[in-house]
C-alpha positions in Angstrom: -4.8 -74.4 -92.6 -4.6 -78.0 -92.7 -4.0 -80.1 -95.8 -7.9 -81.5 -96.0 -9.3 -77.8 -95.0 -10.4 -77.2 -98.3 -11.0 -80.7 -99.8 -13.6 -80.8 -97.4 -15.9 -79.2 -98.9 -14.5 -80.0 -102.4 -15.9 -83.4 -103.8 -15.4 -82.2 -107.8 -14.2 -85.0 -109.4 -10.3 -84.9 -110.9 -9.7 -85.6 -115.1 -8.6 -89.3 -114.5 -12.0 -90.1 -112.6 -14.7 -88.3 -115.5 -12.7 -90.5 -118.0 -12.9 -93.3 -115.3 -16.8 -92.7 -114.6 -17.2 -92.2 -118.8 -15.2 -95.5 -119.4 -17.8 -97.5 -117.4 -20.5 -95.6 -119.0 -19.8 -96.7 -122.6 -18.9 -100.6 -121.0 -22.3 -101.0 -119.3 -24.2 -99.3 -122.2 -22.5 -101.1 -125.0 -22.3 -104.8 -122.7 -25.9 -104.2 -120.2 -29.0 -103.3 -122.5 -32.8 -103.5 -120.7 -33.1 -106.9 -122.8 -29.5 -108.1 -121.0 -31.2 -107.5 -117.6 -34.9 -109.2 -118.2 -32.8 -112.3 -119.3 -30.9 -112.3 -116.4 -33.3 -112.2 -114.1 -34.3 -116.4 -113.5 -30.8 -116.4 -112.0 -30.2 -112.9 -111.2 -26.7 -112.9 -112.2 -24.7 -112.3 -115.9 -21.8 -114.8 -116.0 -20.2 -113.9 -118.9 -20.9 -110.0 -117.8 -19.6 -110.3 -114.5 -16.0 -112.0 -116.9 -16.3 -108.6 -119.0 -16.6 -106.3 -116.0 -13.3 -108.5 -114.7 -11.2 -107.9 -117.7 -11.5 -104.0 -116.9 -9.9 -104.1 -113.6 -13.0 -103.8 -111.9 -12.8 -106.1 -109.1 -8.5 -105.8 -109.3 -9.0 -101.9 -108.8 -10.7 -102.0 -105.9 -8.4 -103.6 -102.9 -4.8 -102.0 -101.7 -1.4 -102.8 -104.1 -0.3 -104.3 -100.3 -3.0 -107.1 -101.2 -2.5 -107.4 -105.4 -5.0 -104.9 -106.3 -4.7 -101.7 -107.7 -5.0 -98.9 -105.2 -8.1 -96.9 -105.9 -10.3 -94.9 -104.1 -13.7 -95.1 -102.8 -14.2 -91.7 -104.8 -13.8 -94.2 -107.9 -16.1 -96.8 -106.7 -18.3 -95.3 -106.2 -18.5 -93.5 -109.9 -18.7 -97.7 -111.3 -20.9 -98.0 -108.9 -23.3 -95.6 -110.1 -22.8 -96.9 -113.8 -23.8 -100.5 -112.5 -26.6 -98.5 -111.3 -27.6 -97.2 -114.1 -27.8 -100.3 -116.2 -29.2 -102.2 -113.8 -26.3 -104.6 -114.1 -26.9 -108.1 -112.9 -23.6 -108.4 -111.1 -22.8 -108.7 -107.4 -20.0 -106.4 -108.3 -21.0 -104.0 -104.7 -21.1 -107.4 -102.6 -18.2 -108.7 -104.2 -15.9 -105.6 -103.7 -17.0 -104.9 -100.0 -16.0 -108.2 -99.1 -13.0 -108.5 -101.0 -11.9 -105.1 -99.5 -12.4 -106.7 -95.2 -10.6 -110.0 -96.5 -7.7 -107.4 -97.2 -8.1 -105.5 -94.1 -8.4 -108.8 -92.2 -5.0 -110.4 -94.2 -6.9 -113.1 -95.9 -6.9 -112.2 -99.8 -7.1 -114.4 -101.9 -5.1 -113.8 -105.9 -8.9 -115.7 -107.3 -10.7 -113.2 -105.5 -8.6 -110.3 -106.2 -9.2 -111.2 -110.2 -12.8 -112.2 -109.8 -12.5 -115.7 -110.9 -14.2 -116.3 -107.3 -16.9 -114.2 -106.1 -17.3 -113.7 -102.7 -20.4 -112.8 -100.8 -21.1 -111.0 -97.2 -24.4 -110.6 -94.9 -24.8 -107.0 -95.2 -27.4 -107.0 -92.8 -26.2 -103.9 -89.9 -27.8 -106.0 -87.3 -26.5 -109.4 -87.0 -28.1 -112.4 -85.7 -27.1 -116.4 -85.1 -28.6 -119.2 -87.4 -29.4 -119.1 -91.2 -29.3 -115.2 -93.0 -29.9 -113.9 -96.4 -27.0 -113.6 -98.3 -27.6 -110.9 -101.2 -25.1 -112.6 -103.7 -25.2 -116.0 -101.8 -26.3 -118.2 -104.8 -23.3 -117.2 -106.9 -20.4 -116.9 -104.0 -18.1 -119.1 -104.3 -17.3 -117.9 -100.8 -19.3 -115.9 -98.0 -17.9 -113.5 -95.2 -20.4 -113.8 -92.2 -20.0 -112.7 -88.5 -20.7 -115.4 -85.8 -20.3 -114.2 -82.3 -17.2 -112.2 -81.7 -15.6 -113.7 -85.3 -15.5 -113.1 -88.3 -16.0 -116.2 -91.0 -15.2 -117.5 -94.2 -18.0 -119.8 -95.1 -17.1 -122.4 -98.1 -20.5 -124.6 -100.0 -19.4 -127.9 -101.9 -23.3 -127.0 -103.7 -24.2 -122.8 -103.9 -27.3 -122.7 -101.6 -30.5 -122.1 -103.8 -31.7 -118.8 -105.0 -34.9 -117.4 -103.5 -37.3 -115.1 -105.1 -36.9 -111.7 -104.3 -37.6 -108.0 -106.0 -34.3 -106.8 -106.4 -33.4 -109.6 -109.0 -30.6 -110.7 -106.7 -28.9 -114.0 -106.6 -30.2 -114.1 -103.0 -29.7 -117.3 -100.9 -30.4 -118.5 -97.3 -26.9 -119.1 -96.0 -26.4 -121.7 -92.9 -23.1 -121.1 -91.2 -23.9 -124.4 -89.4 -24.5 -126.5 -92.9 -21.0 -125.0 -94.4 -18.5 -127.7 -95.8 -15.6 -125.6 -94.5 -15.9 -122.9 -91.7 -13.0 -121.0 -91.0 -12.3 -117.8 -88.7 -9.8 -115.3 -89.8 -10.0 -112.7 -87.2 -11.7 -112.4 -84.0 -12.7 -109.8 -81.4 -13.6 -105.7 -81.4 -11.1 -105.1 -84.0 -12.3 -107.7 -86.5 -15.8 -106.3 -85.7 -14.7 -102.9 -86.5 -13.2 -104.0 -89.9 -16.7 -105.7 -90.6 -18.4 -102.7 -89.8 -16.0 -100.9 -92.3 -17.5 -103.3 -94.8 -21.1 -102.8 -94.2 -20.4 -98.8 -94.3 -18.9 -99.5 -97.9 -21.8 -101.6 -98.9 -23.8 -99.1 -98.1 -22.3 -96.3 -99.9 -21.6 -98.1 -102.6 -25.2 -99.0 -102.9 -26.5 -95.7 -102.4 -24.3 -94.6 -105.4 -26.1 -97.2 -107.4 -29.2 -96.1 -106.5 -28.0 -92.6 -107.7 -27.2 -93.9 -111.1 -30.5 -95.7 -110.9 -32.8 -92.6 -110.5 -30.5 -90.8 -113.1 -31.6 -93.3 -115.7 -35.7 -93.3 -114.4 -35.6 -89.8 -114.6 -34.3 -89.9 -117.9 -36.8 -92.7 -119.1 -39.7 -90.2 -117.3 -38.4 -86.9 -118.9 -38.0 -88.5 -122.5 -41.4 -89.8 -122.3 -42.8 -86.7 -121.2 -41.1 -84.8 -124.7 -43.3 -87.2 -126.8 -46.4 -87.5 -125.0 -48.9 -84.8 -126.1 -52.3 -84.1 -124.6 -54.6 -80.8 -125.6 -51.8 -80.1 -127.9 -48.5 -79.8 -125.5 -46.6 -82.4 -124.1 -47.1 -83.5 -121.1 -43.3 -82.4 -119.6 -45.1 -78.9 -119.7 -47.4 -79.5 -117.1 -46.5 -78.9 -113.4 -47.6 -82.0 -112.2 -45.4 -83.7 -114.3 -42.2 -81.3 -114.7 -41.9 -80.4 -111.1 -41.5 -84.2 -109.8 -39.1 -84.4 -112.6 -37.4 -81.9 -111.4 -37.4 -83.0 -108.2 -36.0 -86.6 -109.1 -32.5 -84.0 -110.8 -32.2 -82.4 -107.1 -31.7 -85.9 -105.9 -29.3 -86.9 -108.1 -27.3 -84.5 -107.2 -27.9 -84.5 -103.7 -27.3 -88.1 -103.7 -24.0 -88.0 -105.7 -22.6 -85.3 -103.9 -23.4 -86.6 -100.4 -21.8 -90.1 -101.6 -18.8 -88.7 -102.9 -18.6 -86.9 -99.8 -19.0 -89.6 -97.6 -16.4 -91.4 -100.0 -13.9 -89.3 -99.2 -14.4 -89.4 -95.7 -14.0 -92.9 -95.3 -10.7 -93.0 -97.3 -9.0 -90.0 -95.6 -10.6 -89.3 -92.3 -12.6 -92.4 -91.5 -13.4 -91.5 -88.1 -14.2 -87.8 -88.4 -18.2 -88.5 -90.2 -18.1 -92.2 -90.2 -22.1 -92.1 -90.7 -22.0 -90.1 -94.0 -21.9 -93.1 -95.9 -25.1 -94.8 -93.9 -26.8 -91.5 -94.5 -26.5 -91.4 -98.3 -27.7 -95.1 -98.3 -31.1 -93.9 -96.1 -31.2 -90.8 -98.3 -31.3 -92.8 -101.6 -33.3 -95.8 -100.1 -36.3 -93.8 -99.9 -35.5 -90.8 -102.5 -34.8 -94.0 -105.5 -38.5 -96.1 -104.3 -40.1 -92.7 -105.1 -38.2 -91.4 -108.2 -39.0 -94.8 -109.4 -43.1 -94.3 -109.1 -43.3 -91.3 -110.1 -41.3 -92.2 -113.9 -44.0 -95.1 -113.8 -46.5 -92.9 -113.2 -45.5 -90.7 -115.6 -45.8 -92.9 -118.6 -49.7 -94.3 -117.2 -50.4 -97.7 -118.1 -47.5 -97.9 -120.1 -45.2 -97.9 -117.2 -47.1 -100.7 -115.5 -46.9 -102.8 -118.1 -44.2 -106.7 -117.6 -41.9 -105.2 -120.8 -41.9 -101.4 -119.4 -38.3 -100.3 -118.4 -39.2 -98.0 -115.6 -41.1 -101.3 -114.0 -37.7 -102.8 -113.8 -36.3 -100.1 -112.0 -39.4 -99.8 -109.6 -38.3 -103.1 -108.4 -35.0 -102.6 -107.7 -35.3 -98.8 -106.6 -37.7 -100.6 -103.8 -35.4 -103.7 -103.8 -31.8 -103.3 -103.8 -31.6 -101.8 -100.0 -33.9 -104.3 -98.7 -30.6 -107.0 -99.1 -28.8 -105.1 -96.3 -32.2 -106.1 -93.9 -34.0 -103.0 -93.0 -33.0 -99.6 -93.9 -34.4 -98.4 -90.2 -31.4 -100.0 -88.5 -29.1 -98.2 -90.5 -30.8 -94.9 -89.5 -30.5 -96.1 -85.7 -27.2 -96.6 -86.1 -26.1 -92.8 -87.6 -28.5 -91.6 -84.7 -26.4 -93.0 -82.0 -23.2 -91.9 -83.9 -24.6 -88.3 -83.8 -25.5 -88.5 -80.3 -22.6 -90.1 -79.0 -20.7 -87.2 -80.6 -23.0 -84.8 -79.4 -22.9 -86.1 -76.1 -18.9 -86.0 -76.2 -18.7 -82.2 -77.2 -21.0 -81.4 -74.7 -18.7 -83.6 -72.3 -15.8 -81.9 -73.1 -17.2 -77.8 -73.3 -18.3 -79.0 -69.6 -14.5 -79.6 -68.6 -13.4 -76.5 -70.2 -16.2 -74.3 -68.8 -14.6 -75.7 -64.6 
């Protein structure tokens, strides 16, 4: 038996990480109410938030001790993720970390960025393209990590690009590689590509953990709403065709946490064993999270409709939040050609030992 044999299929979380995942609970709870969020939302970001969150060891806990950080594991990011999640925080804490993490891998950390005082931003997008790209934290960065060509890029703005519109809430911005006040490459070639590919695998764990904690929170919205409304005498919770999609929305909770925990672990211990676990729990809880979402707003009729509903704000960011890596579809084309590649490999090699 190997030393992983049995962790494999054990993703139970140790002492140190419930107290971890139940510290962040009480932050975001006691620091990010609904009315926190709606206020955010013209600018789509929480400055003095985002300094609270920094205070923790949030953005410090993240990255290596090798590059000033504090050594922890994407098992634990993903638990604040899923906290951030749940509150709806409006932080580009996921962005932030993901890209903090490659300029570590890459050698290029920076002690501002390490502590938070400077945010930095990446294109999450899994397909990349030349010319201007949406930048999901772009209006805030104080620095943005894009891939041009073969290299890899730290963009610098004298003036943040403007915020555009979107769904999620973001502090989404059109980035111009071409219109940046300082360009400068810090690593080039396949193996800079692979450590950007790293990045966009995080983001999208990371995200899908979010999205975890987000349905969590509907369902809990839907299911409390469902113990108070009455019609012909009984609440509503004790009618099928509202308790079974409520039940539903718990089995994907779980699903969803377990599968990103799992995928968590793979990518700090074996990172080349089921490197498109974390793109799967991202598709999984792209779609699962949009329809959690309706149904809690649903659930509550008209009232769930309605500007000042809670489970409207999550509807919007259920649909939204995956949307700022581009489309979900190219993430699923990617963990199909990881699957086949591997398929096509074992095949390959049960051929040779069959001769």
């Amino acid at each position: 038996m190997d030393r992983y044999e049995l962790r494999r299929e054990d993703y139970s979380l140790s002492e140190d990480q419930s107290d971890l995942a139940q510290a962040y609970r009480k932050f975001f709870k006691a620091n990010c109410s609904i009315d926190a969020v709606r206020a955010a939302e013209t600018t789509g970001f929480d400055k003095s938030l985002w300094e609270r969150l920094c205070a923790t060891g949030a953005t410090t806990m993240a990255l290596p001790e090798s590059a000033g950080g504090d050594g922890a594991t994407l098992v634990d990011l993903t638990l604040v993720a899923e906290e951030l999640g749940r509150s709806l925080a409006p932080l580009p804490w996921i962005d932030h970390v993901c890209a903090a993490r490659l300029l570590a891998r890459l050698g290029a950390s920076d002690p501002a960025v390490v502590s938070g005082e400077q945010i930095v931003g990446f294109d999450a997008r899994e397909v990349d393209a030349p010319g201007r790209r949406l930048i999901p934290s772009g209006a805030v960065a104080d620095q943005v990590i894009v891939r041009d060509g073969d290299d890899v890029v730290r963009l610098t703005f004298a003036t943040r690009p403007a915020r555009v519109e979107n769904i999620a809430r973001l502090p989404m911005a059109w980035v111009d590689p071409a219109a940046a006040d300082t360009r400068t490459v810090l690593a080039s070639g396949p193996g800079a590509l692979a450590d950007y590919q790293l990045a966009l695998d995080e983001w999208r764990l990371l995200t899908a953990a979010a999205l975890t904690g987000l349905v969590e929170e509907t369902m809990t919205i839907a299911a409390e709403f469902a113990k108070t409304r009455y019609t012909l005498g009984v609440p509503i919770g004790t009618l099928q065709a509202i308790s079974h999609p409520l039940a539903n929305m718990a089995i994907v909770v779980q699903g969803g946490r377990a599968l990103a925990r799992r995928a968590a672990w793979y990518l700090d211990n074996e990172p080349g064993v089921r490197p498109e676990l974390g793109a799967c729990a991202f598709v999984f809880m792209s779609e699962e999270a949009a329809k959690a979402a309706t149904m809690a707003v649903h659930v509550q009729g008209g009232l769930g409709v309605s500007a000042e509903a809670a489970a409207t704000a999550y509807l919007v960011r259920a649909r939204g939040w995956p949307l700022a890596g581009g489309d979900p579809g190219a993430t699923a084309v990617r963990i199909a050609r990881i699957v086949a590649e591997r398929e096509n490999a074992s095949v390959a090699t049960s051929v040779e030992q069959a001769r």
